[in-house]
C-alpha positions in Angstrom: -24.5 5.0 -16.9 -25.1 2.4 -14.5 -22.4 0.0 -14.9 -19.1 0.2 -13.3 -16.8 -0.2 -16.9 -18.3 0.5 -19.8 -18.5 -2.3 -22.4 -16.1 0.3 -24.7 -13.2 -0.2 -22.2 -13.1 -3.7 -21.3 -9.5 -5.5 -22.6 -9.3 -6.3 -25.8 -7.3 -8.6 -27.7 -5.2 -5.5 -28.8 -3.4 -6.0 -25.7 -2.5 -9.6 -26.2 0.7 -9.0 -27.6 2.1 -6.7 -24.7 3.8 -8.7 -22.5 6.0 -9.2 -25.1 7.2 -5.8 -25.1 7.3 -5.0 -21.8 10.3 -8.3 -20.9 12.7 -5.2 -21.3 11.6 -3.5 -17.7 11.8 -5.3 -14.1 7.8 -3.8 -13.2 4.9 -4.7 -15.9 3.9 -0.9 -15.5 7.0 0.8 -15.6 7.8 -1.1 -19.1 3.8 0.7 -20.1 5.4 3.9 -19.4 8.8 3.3 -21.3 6.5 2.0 -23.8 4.3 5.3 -24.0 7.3 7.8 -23.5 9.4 6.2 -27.1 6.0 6.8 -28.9 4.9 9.9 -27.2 6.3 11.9 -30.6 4.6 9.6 -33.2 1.4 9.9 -31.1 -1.3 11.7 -33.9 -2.9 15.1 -32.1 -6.3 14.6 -31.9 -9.3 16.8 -31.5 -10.0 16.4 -28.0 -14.0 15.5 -28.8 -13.1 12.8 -30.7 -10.6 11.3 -28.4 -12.7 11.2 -25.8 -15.3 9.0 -27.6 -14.6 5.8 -27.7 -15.5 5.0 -31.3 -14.7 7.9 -33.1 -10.5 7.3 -33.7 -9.3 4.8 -35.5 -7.9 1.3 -33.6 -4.3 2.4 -34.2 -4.9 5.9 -32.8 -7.1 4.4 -29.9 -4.3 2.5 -28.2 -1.5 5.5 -28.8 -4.1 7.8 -26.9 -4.5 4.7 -24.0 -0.7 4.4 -23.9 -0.5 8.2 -23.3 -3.3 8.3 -21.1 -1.4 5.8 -18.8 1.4 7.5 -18.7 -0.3 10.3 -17.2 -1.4 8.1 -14.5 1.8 6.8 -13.8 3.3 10.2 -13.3 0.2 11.3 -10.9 0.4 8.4 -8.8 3.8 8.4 -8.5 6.0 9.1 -4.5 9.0 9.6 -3.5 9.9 6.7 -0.7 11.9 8.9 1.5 12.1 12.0 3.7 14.1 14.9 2.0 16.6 14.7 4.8 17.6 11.1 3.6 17.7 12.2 -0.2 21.2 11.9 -2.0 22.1 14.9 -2.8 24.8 15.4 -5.8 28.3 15.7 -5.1 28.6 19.0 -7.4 25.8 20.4 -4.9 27.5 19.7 -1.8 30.8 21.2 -3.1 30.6 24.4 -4.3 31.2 27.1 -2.2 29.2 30.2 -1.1 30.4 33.7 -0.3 30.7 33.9 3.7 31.3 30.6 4.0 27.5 29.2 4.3 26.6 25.9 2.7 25.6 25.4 -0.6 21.9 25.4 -1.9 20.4 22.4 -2.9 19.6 22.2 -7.3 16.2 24.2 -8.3 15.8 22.2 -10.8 12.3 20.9 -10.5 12.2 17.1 -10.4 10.2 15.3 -12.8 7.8 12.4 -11.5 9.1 9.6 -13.3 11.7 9.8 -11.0 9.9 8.1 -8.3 8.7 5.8 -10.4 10.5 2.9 -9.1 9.0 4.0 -5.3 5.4 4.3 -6.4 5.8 0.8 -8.3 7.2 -0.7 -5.4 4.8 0.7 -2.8 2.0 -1.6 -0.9 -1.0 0.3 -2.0 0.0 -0.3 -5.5 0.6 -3.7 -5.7 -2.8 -4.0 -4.1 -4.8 -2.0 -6.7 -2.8 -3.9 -9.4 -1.5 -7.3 -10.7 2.0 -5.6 -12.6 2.8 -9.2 -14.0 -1.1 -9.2 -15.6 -1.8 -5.9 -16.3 -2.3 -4.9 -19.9 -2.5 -0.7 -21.2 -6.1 -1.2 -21.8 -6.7 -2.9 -18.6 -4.6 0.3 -17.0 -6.9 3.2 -19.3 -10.1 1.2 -18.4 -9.7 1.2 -14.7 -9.6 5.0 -14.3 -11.3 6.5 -17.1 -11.5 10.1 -15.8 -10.8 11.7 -19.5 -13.4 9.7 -21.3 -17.3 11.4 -21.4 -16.5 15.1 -21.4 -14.2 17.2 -19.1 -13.9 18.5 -15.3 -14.7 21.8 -14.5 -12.3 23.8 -13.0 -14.0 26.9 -11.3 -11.4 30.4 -11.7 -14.0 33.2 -11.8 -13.0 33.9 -7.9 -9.2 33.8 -8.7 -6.0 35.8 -10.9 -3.1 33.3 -9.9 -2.0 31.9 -13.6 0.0 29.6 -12.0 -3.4 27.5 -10.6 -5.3 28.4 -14.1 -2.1 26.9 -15.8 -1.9 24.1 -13.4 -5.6 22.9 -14.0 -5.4 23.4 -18.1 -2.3 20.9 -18.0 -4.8 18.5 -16.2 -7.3 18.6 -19.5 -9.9 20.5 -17.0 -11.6 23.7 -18.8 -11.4 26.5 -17.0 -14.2 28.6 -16.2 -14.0 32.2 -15.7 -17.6 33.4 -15.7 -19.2 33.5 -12.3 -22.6 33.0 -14.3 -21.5 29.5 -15.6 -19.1 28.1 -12.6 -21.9 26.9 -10.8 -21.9 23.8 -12.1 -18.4 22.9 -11.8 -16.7 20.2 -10.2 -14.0 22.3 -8.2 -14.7 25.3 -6.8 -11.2 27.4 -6.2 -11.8 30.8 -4.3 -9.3 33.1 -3.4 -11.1 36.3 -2.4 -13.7 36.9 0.7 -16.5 34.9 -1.4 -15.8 31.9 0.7 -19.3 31.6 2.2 -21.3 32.4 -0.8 -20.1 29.4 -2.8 -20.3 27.2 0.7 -24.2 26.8 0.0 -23.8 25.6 -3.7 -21.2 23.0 -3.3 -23.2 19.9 -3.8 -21.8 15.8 -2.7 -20.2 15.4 -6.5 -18.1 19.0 -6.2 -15.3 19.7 -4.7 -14.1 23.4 -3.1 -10.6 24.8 -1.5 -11.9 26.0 1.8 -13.1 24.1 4.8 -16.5 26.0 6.5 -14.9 28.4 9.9 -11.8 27.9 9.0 -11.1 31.7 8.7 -13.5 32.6 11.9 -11.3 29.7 13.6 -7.5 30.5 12.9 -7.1 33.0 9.4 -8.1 36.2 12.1 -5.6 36.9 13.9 -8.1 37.6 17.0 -9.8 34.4 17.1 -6.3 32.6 16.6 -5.6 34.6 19.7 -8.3 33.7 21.9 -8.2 29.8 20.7 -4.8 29.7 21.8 -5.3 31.1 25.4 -8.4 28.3 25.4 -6.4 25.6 24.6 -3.3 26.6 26.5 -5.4 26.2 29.6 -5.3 22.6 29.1 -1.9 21.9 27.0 0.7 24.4 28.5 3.7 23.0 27.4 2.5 21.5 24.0 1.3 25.3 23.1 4.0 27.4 24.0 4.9 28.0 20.8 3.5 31.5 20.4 4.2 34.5 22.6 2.3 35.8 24.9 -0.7 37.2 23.5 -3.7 39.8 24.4 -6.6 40.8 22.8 -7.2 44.8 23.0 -9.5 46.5 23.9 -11.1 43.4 26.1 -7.3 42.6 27.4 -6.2 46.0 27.9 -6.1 45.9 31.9 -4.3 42.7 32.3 -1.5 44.0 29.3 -1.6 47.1 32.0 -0.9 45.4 34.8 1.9 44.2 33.1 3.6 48.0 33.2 3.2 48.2 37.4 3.8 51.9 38.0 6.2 52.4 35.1 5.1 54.2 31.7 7.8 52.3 29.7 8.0 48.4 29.8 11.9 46.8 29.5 10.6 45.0 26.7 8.9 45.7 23.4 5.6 44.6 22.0 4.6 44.2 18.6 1.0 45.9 17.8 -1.1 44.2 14.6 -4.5 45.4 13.6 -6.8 42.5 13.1 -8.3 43.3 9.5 -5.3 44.9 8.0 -2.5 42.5 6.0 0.8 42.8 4.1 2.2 44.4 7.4 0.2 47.4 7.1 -0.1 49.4 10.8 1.8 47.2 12.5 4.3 49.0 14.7 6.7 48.3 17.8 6.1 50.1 21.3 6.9 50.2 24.9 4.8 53.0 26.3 2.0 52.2 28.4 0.4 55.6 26.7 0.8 54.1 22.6 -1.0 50.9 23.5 -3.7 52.9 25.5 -4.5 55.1 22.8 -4.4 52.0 20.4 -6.8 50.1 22.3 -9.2 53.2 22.4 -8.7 53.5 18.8 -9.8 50.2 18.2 -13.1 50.7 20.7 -14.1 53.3 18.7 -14.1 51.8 15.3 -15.3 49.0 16.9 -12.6 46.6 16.0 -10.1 44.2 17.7 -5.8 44.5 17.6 -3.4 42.5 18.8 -0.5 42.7 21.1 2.4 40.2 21.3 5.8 40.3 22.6 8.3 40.8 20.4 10.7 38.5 19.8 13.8 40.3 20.2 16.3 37.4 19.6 15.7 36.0 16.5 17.9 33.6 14.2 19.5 35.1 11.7 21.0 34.7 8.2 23.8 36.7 7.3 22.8 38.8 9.7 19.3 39.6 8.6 16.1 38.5 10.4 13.5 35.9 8.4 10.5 33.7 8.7 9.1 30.9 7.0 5.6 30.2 5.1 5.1 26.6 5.9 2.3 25.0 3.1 -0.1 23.1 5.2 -2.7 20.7 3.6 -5.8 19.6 5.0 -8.2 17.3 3.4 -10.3 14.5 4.5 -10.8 10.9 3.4 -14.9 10.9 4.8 -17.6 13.1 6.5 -20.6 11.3 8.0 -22.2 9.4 10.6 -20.7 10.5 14.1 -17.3 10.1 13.5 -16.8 13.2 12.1 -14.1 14.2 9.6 -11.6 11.8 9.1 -8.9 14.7 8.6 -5.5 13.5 6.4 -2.9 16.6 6.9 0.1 16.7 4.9 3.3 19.5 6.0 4.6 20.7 2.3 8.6 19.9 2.4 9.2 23.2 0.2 8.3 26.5 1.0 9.8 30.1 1.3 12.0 31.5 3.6 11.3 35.6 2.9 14.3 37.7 4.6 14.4 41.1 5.5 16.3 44.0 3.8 18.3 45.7 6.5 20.2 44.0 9.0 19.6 43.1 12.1 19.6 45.1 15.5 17.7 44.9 18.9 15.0 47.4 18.4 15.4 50.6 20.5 13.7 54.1 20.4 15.8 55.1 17.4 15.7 51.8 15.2 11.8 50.4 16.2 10.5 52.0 13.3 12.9 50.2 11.0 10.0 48.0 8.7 12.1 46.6 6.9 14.5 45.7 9.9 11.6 44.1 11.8 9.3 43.5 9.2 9.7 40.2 7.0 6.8 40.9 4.9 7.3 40.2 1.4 5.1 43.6 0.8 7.1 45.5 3.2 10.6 44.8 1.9 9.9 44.7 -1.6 9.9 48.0 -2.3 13.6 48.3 -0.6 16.7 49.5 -2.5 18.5 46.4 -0.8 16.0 43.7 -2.0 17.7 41.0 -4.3 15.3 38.9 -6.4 15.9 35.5 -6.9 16.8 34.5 -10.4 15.8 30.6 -9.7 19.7 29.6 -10.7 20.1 29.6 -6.9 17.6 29.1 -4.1 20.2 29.8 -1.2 20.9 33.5 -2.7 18.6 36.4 -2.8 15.8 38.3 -0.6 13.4 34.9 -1.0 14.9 31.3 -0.6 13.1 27.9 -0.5 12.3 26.1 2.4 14.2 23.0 0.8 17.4 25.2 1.1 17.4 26.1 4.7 17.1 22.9 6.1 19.8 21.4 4.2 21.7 24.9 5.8 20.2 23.7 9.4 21.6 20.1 8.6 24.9 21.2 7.1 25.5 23.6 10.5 24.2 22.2 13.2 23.9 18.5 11.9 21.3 16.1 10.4 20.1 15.6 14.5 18.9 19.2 14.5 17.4 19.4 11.2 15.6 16.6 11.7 14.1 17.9 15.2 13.3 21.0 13.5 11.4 19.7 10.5 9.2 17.9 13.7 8.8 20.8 15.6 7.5 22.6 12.5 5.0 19.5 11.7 3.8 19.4 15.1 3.3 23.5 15.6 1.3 22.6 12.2 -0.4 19.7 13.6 -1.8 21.1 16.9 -3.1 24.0 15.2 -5.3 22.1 13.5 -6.5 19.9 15.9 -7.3 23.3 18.2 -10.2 24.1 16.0 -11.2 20.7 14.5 -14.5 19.9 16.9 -15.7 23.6 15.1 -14.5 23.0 11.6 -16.6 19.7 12.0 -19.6 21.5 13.3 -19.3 24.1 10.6 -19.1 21.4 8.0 -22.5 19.5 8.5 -24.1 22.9 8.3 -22.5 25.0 5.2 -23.2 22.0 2.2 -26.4 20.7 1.1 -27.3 17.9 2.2 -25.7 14.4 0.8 -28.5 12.3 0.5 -26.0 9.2 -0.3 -24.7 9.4 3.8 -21.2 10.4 2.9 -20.4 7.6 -0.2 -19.0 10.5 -2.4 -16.4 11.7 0.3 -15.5 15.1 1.8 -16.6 18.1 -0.2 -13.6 20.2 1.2 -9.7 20.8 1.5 -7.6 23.5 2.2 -4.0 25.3 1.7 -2.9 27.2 4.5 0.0 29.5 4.4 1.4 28.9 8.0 4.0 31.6 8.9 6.5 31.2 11.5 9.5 33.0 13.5 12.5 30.8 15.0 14.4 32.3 17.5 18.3 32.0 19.1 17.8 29.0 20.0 16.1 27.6 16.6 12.4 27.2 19.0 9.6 27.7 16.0 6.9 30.2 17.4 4.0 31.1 15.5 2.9 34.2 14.3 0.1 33.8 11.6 -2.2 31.9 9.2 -3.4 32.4 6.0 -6.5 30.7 4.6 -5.6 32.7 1.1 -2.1 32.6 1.2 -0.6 34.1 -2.5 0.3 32.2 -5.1 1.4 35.3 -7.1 4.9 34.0 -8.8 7.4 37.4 -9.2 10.8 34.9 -10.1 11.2 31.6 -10.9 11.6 30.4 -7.9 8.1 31.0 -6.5 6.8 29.8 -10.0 8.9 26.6 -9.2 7.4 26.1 -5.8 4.1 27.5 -6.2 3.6 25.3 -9.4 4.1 21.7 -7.7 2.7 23.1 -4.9 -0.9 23.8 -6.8 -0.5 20.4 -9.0 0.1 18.0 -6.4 -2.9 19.3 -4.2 -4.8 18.9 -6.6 -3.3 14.8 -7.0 -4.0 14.4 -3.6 -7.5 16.1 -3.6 -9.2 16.0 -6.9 -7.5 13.3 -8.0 -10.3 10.9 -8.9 -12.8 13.5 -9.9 -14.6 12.8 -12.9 -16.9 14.8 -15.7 -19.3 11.7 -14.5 -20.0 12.5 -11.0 -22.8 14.1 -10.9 -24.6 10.8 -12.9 -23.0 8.7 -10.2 -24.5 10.7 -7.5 -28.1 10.7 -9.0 -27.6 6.8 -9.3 -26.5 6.1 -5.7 -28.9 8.3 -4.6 -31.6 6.1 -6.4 -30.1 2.8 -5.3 -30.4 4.1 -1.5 -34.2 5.0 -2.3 -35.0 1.7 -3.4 -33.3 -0.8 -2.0 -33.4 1.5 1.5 -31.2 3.0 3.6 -30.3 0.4 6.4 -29.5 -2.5 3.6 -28.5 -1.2 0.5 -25.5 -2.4 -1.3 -24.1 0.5 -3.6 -20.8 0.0 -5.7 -17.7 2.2 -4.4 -17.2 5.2 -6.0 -13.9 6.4 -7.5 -13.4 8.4 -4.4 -13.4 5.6 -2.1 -10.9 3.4 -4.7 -8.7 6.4 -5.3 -8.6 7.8 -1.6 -5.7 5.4 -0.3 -3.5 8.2 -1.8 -4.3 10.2 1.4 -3.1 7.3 3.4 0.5 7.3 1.8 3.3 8.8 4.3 4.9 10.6 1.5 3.9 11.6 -2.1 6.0 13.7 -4.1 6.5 16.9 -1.7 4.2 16.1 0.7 4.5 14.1 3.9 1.7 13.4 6.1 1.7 14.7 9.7 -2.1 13.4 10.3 -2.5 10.1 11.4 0.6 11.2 13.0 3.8 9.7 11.5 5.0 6.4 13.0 9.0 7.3 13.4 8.5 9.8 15.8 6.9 8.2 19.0 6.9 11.6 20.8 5.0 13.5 19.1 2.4 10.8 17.8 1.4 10.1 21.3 1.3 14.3 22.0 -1.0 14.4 19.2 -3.7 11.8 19.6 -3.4 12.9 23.3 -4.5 16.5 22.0 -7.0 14.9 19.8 -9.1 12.8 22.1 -9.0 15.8 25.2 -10.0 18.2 22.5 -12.8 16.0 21.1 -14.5 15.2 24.9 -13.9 18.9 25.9 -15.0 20.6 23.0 -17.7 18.1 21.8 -19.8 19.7 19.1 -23.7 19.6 19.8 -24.8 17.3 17.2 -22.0 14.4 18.2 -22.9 14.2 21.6 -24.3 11.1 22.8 -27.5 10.7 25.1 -26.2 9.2 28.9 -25.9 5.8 29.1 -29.2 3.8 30.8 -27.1 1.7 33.1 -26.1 4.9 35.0 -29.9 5.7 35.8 -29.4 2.3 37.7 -26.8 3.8 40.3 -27.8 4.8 43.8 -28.5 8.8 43.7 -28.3 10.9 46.9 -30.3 14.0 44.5 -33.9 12.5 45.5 -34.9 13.2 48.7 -35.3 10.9 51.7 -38.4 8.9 53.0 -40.7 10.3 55.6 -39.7 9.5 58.8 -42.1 7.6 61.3 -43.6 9.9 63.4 -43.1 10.6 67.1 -44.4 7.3 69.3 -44.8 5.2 66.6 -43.3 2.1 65.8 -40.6 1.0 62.6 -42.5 -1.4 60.6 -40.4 -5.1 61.3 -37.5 -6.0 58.7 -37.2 -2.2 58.1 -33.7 -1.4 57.7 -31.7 1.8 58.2 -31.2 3.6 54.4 -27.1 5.3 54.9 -27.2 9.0 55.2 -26.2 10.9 51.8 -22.6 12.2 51.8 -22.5 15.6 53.4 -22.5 17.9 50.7 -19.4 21.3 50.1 -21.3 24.8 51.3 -19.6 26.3 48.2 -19.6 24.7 44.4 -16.5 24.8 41.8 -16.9 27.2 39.3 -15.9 25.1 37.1 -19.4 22.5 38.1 -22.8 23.3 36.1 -25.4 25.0 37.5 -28.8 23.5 38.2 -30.6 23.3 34.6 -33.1 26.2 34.1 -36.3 23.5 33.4 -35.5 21.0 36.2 -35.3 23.2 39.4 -35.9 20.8 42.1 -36.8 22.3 45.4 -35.2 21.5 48.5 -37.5 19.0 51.3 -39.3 21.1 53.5 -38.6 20.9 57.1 -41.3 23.2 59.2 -41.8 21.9 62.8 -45.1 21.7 63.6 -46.5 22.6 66.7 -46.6 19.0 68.4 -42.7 18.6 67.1 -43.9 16.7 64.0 -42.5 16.9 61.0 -44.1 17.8 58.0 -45.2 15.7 55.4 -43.1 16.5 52.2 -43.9 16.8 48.7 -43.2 13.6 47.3 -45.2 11.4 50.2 -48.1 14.0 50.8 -51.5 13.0 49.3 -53.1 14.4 46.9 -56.2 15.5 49.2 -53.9 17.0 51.7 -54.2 20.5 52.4 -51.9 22.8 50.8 -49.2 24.4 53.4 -47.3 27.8 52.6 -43.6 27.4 52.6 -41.0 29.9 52.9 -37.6 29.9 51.0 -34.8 32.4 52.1 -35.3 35.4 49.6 -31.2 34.6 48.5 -33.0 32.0 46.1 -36.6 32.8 45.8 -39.8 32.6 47.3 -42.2 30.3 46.0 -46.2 29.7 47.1 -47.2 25.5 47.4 
């Protein structure tokens, strides 16, 4: 347990003979898996006990089983090199033809991984992790050996999706379905309101699928609200990217001011109740009166609703109005010290693009309470006679339609310039969403978990999948309109079991990757190297999570391409967003990150104290005496925006009673301690105090 490699999976001589076989490929590695896919059938089934002890199968059996394990591996490690814009795309693709003339869908045929094989063997971080020339199969089973001494635990007693139970099965985890048992696991994956109760039992070696405030911060649709009026304050042209917002009841007389003397506004507002989903009691208005006797509504339960401007020029596709759930990770590399969370985000390049079922018109008094003309809730326009499921032959056809397809329509109509803009906007409305909120999702953090008594050696405890929704207008301008911290993963065709099913898998590459059935033993053992050797010098060996985390630090992998550190090919919007970052941090700072004053200024001249006593009347300077300069008139009035004195360091002004001779009298500071005590008067505007 407390060696690094156990003395069962160092090389053997087995692997001597290797090379040999692999002359055949141009990469060591890639030759391993050609070697492990042509004896993938002749590979004997084992019992999964026994395969995971290292002494129980026969030699033979033994190296089939590494061979098999690696090429596992080399399909998880795997990325593709470039952007989905850049991919080739088949000439049979590009040619057929589409009723109305719109371009053809890309295949839905899902890709399989050894496809980006040649990438991943060619990438940097690769090549540093492994000698390809050298490298033997037991030398490749032996460095990650996540299967061997028992199995992960996958925690599902918080969540029906089959597609993530299916996902995690096809990973060798077991997956537990009693709440009674889960608590123990190594991933925790909740997808029902039970967020907070599982917070408290995450321990250092366990993983979970929500970050601590992210639904306070941005899932409520009120708190989105009132973030985005905060931060718009200090960014107003990075966040205008969502409509103007108010906040009823509390905003009710500004959204009235709004209507002048006029019952009836020229334009319409969209009304969304803050705990309902699935567009339930949403509705469109432009009476003064409706929204009156919705605010009141909501005073009187005691809840919060939302009022935007409706967007009443939206893009269309054939002529009926859509929006697009954007998959948004966010994970972290490490959480400790003052640095915070080192956040890696990664912008899914496939998604859903969920159109409505009745075309399009300009709302008016006889069409506003058209749902499923307004409405692109999946819920909503379900349940329409119009709605067309997908088959999965065709993700350009249908009521639902990948992400992937509509931006190779964006490219084909309005050119590869304008996709490409688009897919940045949409990373960047992503992006500084985010970073709006992550000073509280770090202070949230250190005070959910228990505590890590290794200082932050077995990595962040936390990621997340948000469902991002967003609107585009004429003009193709992304706004926002929602997030989801539980967005579905409920699979009705084929082509949400396609999406939803890579989707699930390679979050949990990127995420979970390196967890092992061993963790918790490693975190014992750091945690009794740190006790002995100490704190301030102790040595520990990495863990798997530090080795395995440089798969956050790829620009792409598979589907996913990082938009945090910011990408390096687009200058723009890198410098927008580590100009957000660092204002955000300063402004926002949470309480336990900020930093005590720095000494040196206690050494600058401060006009706060108050000034010696002058000489008195007829008496003389003392020689070499030299005149102090007169403090800097100070403003009658104070910016709001300027703290006020603190409560437990009230400093009184210097008194400045005339005495009867024309004296002045002695003040606080230089007055003896035998002096007679003199009454002092303060205007009553302040307070009136007795020396």
């Amino acid at each position: 347990e407390t060696s690094t490699r156990p003395p069962s999976e160092t090389p053997t001589e087995a692997g001597a003979e290797l090379p040999e076989l692999l002359d055949s490929g141009s990469d060591g590695v890639e030759g391993v898996g050609n070697l492990a896919c042509s004896e993938e059938q002749e590979m004997p089934q084992l019992n999964l006990l026994e395969a995971n002890h290292p002494h129980s199968a026969p030699a033979d059996q033994k190296e089939d089983q590494e061979d098999a394990e690696e090429e596992e591996e080399e399909d998880l490690f795997c990325s593709e090199g470039l952007p989905f814009w850049e991919e080739e795309r088949s000439p049979s693709a590009s040619s057929r033809a589409r009723k109305n003339d719109y371009p053809q869908p890309l295949s839905r045929s899902p890709s399989p991984d050894v496809q980006s094989e040649r990438s991943w063997a060619n990438s940097p971080i690769r090549s540093q992790g492994h000698n390809c020339q050298s490298t033997t199969t037991t030398e490749v089973a032996a460095e990650r050996p996540r299967r061997k001494g028992g199995q992960v635990l996958f925690n599902l007693s918080h969540s029906d999706y089959e597609v993530v139970a299916q996902v995690a099965e096809d990973r060798g985890w077991r997956v537990v379905k009693s709440e009674e048992k889960a608590a123990v696991c190594n991933v925790h994956w909740i997808d029902d309101a039970n967020i907070g109760d599982w917070l408290r039992k995450v321990e250092p070696w366990m993983r979970i699928n929500h970050f601590p405030g992210m639904n306070n911060a941005l899932a409520r649709k009120t708190r989105l609200a009132r973030n985005m009026a905060r931060i718009q304050r200090m960014f107003p042209a990075a966040y205008k990217f969502v409509p103007p917002t108010w906040v009823i009841p509390d905003d009710f007389p500004d959204l009235e001011k709004r209507f002048g003397d006029n019952p009836e506004s020229k334009v319409f507002y969209i009304v969304k109740p803050d705990h309902l989903c699935q567009g339930r009691g949403i509705f469109l208005t432009t009476e003064l009166e409706r929204l009156r006797q919705a605010s009141d509504d909501s005073r009187k339960k005691n809840e919060a609703t939302v009022v935007q401007r409706y967007l009443s020029r939206p893009m269309l596709i054939e002529g009926l109005k859509f929006d697009l759930r954007l998959y948004f990770l966010i994970a972290a590399k490490k959480a400790s010290g003052e640095s915070g969370l080192d956040l890696r985000c990664f912008l899914f390049r496939d998604g859903l693009v969920r159109l409505c079922t009745t075309p399009y018109q300009p709302p008016t008094a006889e069409t506003r309470n058209e749902k499923c003309m307004h409405l692109t809730n999946y819920a909503v326009n379900k349940n329409s006679e119009n709605f067309q499921q997908n088959d999965g032959e065709d993700d350009g056809a249908g009521s639902k339609r990948s992400l992937r397809w509509f931006m190779s329509y964006v490219g084909e109509t309005f050119g590869e310039k304008e996709r490409r803009k688009l897919w940045l906007k949409l990373m960047g409305l992503c992006m500084k969403t985010v970073l709006m909120v992550k000073p509280t999702l770090e202070t949230e953090y250190d005070g959910a978990f228990p505590r890590d008594l290794t200082g932050g050696q077995m990595g962040c405890r936390c990621f997340e999948l948000l469902g991002i929704d967003v609107m585009l207008d004429a003009k193709m301008k992304p706004y926002l309109i929602e997030v989801n911290h539980l967005p579905s993963f409920t699979c009705d065709s084929p082509l949400d079991e396609d999406i939803k099913q890579r989707l699930v898998k390679q979050t949990l590459d990127l995420t979970c990757g390196s967890l092992s059935s061993k963790d918790k033993k490693m975190y014992e053992q750091l945690v009794r190297e740190r006790k002995e050797v100490g704190q301030a010098t102790s040595e520990v060996p990495r863990t798997n999570w530090e080795v395995d985390t440089s798969m956050l630090d790829l620009p792409v992998y598979k589907d996913f391409e990082r938009a945090w550190p910011p990408p390096e090919g687009a200058s723009k919007l890198r410098e927008q967003l580590l100009t957000i970052e660092s204002r955000v941090r300063d402004v926002f700072k949470p309480l336990h990150l900020s930093k005590k004053k720095d000494l040196a200024q206690d050494d600058k001249p401060s006009y706060s104290e108050r000034p010696p006593r002058p000489p008195a009347r007829g008496s003389a300077a003392a020689p070499g005496a030299s005149r102090q300069p007169a403090p800097p008139p100070r403003s009658s009035k104070r910016s709001r925006s300027a703290p006020g004195p603190p409560r437990c360091a009230f400093v009184l002004p210097p008194m400045r009673k005339n005495s009867p001779t024309g004296e002045v009298a002695p003040t606080a500071k230089n007055r003896s301690s035998s002096a007679r005590p003199t009454r002092a008067f303060l205007p009553m505007k302040n307070v009136q105090l007795l020396i």
